[in-house]
N, C-alpha and C positions, 0 to 999 in steps of 0.2 A: 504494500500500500504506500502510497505517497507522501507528501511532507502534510495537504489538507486534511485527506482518510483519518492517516494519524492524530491530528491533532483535533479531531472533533470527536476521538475515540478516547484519547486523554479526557476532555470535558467533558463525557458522557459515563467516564468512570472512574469515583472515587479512588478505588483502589489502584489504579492503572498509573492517575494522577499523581499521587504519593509515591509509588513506585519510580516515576517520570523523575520529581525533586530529589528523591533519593539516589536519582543515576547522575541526576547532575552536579549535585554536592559530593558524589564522591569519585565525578572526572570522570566514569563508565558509559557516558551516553552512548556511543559508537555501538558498542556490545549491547544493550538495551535495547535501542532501536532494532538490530540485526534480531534480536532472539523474542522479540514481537513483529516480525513480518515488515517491519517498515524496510522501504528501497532508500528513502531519503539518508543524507549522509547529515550528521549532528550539525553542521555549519546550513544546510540548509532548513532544517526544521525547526533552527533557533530564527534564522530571518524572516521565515513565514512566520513564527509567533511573532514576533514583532513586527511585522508588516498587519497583522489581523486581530493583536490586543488592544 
């Protein structure tokens, strides 16, 4: 799934969300992303949230 897919997938799930903060605060998004289906590389699923927060 893509950098959108994902991130309306994050908002739609608590637990997913937390998960999400938790890969980011401990510098593992790459590996997160990959091992939830996302195609998006962590540089772009961080500019699409911020292009759409």
């Amino acid at each position: 799934m893509n950098a959108e897919e994902f991130y309306k997938r994050i908002l739609s799930d608590p637990a997913l969300g937390a998960a999400f903060e938790e890969a980011i605060d401990s510098g593992s998004l790459s590996d997160f992303l990959s091992a939830n289906g996302c195609t998006a590389s962590a540089d772009e699923l961080t500019a699409y949230i911020a292009e759409h927060s």
